[in-house]
PyMOL Python script that loads the backbone (N, CA, C, O; Angstrom):
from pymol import cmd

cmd.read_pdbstr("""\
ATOM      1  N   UNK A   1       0.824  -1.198   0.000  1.00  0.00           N
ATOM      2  CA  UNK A   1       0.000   0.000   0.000  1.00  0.00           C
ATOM      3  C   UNK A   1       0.864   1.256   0.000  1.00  0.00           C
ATOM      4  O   UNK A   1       0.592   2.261  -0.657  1.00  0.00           O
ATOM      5  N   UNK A   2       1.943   1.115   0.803  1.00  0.00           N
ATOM      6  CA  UNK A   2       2.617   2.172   1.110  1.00  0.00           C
ATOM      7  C   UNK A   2       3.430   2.796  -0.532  1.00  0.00           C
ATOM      8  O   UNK A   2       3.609   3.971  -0.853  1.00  0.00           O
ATOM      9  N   UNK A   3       3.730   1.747  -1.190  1.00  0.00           N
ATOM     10  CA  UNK A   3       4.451   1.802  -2.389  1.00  0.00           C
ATOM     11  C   UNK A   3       3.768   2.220  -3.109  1.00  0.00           C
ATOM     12  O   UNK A   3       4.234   3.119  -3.809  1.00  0.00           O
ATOM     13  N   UNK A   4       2.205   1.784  -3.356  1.00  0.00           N
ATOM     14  CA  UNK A   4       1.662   2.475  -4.443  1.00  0.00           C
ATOM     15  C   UNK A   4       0.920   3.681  -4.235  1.00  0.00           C
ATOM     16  O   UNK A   4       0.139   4.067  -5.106  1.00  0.00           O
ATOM     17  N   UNK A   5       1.088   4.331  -3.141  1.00  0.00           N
ATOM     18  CA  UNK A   5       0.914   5.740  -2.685  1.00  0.00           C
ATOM     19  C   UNK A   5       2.100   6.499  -3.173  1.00  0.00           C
ATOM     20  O   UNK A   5       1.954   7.618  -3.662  1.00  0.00           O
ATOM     21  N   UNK A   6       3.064   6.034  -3.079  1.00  0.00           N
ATOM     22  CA  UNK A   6       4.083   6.452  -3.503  1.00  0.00           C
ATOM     23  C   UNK A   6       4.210   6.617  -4.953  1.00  0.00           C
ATOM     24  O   UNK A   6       4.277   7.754  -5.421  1.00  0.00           O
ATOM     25  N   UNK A   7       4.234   5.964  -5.428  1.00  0.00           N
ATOM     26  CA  UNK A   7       3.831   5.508  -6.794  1.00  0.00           C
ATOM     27  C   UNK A   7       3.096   6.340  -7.652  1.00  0.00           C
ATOM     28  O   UNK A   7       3.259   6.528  -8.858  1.00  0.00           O
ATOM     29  N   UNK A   8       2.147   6.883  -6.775  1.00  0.00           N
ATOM     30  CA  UNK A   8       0.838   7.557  -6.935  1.00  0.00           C
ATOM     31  C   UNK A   8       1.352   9.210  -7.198  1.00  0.00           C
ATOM     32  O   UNK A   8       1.185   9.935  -8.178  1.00  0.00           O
ATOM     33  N   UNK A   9       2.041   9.460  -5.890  1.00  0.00           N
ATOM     34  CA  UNK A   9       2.517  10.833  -5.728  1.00  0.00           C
ATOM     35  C   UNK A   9       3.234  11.276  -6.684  1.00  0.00           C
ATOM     36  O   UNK A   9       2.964  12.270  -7.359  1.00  0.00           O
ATOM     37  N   UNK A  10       4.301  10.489  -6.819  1.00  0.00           N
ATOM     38  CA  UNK A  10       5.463  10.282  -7.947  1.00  0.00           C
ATOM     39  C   UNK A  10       4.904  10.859  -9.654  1.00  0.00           C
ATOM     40  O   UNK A  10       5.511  11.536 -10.484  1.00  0.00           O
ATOM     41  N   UNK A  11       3.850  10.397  -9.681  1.00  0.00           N
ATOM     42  CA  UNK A  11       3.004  10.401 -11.049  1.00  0.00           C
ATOM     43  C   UNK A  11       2.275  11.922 -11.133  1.00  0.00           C
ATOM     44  O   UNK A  11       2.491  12.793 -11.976  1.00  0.00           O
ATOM     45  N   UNK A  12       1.551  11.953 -10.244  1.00  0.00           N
ATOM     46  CA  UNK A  12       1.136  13.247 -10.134  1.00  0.00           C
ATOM     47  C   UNK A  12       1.442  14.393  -9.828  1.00  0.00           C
ATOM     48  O   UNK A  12       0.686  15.348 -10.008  1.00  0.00           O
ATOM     49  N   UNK A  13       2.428  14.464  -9.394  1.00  0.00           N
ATOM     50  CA  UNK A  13       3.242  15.589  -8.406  1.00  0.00           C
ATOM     51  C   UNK A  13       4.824  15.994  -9.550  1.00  0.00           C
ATOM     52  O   UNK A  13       5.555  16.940  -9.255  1.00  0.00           O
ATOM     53  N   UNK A  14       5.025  15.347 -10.452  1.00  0.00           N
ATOM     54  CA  UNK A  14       6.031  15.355 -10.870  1.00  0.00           C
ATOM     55  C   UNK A  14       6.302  17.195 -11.563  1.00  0.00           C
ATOM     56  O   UNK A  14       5.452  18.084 -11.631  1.00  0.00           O
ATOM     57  N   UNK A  15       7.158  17.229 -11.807  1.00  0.00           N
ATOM     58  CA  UNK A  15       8.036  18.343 -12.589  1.00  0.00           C
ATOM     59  C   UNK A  15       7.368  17.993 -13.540  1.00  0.00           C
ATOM     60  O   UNK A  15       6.867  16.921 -13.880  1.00  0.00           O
ATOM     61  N   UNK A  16       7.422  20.010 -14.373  1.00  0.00           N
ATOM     62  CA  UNK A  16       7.015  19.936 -15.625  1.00  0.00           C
ATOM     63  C   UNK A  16       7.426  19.125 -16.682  1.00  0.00           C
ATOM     64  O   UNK A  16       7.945  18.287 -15.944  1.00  0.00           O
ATOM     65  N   UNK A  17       7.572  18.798 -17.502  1.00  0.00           N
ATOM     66  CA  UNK A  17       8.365  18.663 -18.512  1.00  0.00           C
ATOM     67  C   UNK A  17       8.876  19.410 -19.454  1.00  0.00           C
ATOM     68  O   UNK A  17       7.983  20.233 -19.656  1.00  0.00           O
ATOM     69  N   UNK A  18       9.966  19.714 -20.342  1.00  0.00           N
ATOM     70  CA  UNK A  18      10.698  20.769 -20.833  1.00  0.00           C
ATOM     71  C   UNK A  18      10.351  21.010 -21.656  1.00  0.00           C
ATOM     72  O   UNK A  18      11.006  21.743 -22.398  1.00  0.00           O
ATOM     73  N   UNK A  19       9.147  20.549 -22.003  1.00  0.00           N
ATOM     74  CA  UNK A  19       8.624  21.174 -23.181  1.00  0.00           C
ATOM     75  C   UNK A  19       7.687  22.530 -22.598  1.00  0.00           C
ATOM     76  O   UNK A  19       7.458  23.635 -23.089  1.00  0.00           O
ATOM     77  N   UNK A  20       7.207  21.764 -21.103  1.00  0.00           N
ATOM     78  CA  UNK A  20       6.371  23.393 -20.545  1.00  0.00           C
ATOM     79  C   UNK A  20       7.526  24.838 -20.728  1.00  0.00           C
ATOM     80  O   UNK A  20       7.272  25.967 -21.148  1.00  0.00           O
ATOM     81  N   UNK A  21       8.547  24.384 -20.340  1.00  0.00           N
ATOM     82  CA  UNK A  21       9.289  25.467 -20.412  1.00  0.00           C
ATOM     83  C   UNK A  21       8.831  26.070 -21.690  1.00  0.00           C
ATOM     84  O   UNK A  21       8.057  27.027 -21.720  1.00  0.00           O
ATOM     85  N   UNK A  22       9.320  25.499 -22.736  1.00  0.00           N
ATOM     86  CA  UNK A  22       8.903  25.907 -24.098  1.00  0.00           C
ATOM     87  C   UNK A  22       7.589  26.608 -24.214  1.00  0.00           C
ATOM     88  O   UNK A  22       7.626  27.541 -25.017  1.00  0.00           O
ATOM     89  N   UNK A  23       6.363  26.401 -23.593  1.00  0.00           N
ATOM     90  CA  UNK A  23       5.352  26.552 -24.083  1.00  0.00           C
ATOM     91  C   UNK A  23       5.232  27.979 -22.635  1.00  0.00           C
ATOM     92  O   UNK A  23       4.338  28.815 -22.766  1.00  0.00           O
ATOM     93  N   UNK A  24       5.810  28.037 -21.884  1.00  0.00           N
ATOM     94  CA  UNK A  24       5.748  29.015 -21.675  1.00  0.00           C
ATOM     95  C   UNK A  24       7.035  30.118 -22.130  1.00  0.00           C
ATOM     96  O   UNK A  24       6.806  31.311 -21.929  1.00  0.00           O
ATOM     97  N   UNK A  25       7.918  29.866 -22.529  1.00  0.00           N
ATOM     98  CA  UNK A  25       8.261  30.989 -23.715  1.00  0.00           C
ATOM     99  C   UNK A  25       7.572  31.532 -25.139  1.00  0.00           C
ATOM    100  O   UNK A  25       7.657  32.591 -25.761  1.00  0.00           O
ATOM    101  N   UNK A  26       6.864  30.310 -25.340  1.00  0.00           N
ATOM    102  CA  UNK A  26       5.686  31.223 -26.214  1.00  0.00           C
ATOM    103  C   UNK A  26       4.309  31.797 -25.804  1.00  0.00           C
ATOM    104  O   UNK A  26       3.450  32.381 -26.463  1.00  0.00           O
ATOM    105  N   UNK A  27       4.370  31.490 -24.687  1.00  0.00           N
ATOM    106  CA  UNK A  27       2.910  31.898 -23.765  1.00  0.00           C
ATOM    107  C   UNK A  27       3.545  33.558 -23.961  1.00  0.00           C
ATOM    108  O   UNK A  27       2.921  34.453 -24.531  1.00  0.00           O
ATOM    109  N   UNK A  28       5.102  33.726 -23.264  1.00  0.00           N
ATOM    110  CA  UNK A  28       5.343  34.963 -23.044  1.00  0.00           C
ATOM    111  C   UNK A  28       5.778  36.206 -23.950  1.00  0.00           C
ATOM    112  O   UNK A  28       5.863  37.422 -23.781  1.00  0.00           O
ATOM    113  N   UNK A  29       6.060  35.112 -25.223  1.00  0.00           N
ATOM    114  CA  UNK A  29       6.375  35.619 -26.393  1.00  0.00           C
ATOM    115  C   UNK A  29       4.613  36.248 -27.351  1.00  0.00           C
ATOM    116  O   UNK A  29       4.462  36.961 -28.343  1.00  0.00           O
ATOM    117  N   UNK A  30       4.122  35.908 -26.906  1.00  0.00           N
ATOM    118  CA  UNK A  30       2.675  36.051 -27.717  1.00  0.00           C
ATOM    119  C   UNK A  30       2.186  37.293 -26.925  1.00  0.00           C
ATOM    120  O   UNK A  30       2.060  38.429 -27.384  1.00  0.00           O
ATOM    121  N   UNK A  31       1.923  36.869 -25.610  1.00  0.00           N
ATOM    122  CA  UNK A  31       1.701  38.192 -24.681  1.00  0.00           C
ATOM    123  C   UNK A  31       2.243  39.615 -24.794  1.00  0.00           C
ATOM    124  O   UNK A  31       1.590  40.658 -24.747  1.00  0.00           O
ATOM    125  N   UNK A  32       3.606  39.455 -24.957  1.00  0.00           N
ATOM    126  CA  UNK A  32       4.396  40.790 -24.404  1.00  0.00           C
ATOM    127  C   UNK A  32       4.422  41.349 -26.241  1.00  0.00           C
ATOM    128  O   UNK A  32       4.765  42.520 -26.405  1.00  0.00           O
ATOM    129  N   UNK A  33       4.063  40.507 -27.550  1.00  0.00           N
ATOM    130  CA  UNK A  33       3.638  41.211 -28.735  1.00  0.00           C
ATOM    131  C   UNK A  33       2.594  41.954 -28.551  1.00  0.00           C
ATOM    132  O   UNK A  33       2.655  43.154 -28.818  1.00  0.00           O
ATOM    133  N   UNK A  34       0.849  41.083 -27.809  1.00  0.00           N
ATOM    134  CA  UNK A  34      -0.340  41.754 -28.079  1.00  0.00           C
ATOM    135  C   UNK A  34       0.117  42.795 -27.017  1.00  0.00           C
ATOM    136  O   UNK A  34      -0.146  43.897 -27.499  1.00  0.00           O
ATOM    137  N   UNK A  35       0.668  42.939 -25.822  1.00  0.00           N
ATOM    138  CA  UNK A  35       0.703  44.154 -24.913  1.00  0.00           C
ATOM    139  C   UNK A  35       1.564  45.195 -25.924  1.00  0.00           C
ATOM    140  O   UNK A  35       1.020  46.258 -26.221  1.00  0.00           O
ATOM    141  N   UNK A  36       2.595  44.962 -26.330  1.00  0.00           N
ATOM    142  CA  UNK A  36       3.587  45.934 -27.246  1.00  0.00           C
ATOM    143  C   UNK A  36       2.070  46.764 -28.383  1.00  0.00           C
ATOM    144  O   UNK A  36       1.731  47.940 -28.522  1.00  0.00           O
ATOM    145  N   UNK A  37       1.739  45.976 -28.745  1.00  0.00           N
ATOM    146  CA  UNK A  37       0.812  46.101 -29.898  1.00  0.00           C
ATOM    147  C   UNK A  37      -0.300  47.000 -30.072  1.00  0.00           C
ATOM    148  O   UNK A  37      -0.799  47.759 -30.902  1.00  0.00           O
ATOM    149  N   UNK A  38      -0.495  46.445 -28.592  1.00  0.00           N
ATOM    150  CA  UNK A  38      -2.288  47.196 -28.256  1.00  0.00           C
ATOM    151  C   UNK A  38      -2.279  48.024 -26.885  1.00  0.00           C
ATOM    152  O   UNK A  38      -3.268  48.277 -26.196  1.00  0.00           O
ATOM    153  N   UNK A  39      -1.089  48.356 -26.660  1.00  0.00           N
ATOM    154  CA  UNK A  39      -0.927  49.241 -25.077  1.00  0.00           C
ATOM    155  C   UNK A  39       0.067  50.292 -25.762  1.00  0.00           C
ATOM    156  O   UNK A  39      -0.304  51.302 -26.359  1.00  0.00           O
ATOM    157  N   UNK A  40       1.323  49.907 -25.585  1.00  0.00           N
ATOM    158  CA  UNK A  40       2.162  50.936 -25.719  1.00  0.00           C
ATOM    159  C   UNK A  40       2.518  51.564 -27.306  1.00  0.00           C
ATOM    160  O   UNK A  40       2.560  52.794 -27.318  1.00  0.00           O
ATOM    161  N   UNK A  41       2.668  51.176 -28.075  1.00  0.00           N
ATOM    162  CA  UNK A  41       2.598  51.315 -29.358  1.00  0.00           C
ATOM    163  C   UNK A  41       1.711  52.587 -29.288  1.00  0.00           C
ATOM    164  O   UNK A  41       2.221  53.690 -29.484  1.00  0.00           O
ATOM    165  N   UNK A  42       0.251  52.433 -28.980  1.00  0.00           N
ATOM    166  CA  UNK A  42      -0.867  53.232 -29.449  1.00  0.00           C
ATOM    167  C   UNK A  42      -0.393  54.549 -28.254  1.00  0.00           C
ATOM    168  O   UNK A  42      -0.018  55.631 -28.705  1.00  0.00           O
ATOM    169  N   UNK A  43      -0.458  54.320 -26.779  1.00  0.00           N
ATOM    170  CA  UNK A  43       0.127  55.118 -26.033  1.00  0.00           C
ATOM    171  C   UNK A  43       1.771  55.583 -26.207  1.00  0.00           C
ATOM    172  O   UNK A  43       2.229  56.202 -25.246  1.00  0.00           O
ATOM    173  N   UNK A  44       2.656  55.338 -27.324  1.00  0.00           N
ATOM    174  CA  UNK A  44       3.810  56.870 -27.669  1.00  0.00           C
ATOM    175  C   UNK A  44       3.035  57.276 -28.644  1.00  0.00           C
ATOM    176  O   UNK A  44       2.717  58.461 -28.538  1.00  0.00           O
ATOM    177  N   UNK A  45       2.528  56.608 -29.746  1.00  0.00           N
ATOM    178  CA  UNK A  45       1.854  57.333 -31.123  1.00  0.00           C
ATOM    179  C   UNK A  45       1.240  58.597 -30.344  1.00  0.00           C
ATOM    180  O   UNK A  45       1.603  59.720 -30.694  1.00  0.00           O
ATOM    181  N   UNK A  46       0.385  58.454 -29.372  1.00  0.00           N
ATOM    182  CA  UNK A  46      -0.991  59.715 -29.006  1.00  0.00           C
ATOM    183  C   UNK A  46       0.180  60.211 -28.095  1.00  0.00           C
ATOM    184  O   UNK A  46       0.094  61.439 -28.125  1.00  0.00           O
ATOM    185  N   UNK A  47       1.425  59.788 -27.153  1.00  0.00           N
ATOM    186  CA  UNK A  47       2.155  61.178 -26.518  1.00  0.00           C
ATOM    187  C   UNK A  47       2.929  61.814 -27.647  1.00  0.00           C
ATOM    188  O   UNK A  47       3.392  62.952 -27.568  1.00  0.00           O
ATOM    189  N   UNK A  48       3.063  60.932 -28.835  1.00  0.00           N
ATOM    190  CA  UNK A  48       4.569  61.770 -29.605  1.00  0.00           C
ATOM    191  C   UNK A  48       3.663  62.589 -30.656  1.00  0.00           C
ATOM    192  O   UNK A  48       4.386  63.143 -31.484  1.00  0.00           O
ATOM    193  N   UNK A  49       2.375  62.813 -30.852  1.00  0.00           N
ATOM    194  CA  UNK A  49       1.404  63.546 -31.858  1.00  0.00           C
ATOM    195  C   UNK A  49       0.507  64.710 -31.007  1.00  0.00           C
ATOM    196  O   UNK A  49      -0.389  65.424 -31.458  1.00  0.00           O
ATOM    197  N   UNK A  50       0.984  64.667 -29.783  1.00  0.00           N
ATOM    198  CA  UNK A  50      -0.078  65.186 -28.868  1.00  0.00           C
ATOM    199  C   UNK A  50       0.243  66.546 -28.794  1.00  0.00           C
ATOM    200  O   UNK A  50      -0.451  67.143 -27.971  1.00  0.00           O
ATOM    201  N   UNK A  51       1.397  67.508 -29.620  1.00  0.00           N
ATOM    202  CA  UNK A  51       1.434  68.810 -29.841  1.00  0.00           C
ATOM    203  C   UNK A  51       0.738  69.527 -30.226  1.00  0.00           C
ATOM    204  O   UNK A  51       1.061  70.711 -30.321  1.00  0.00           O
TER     205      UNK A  51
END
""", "prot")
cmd.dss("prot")
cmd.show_as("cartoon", "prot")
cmd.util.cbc("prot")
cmd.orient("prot")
C-alpha cells in the first residue's frame, strides 16, 4: 500500500516537462507582442502627436 501511494505521488506531483518550459516561452512571447501592440505602441503614437 505504502508503495503504491508512492507511486501515486510520484506520477502526479512530478516536474514539468521541458517542453512546458517551451510553451511558456511562447505563452510569453505572444503576450508581451499583443501588450507591445495594443498598449504601448498606441500610447507613444498619441504622446509623440499630442502637440
Amino acid at each position: 500500500m505504502k508503495n503504491l501511494l508512492h507511486k501515486i505521488r510520484n506520477t502526479t506531483f512530478k516536474k514539468p516537462a521541458k517542453n512546458m518550459f517551451w510553451a511558456w516561452i511562447a505563452y510569453q512571447t505572444v503576450k508581451g507582442t499583443i501588450t507591445t501592440s495594443l498598449i504601448w505602441i498606441p500610447l507613444i503614437l498619441t504622446w509623440l502627436h499630442q502637440s
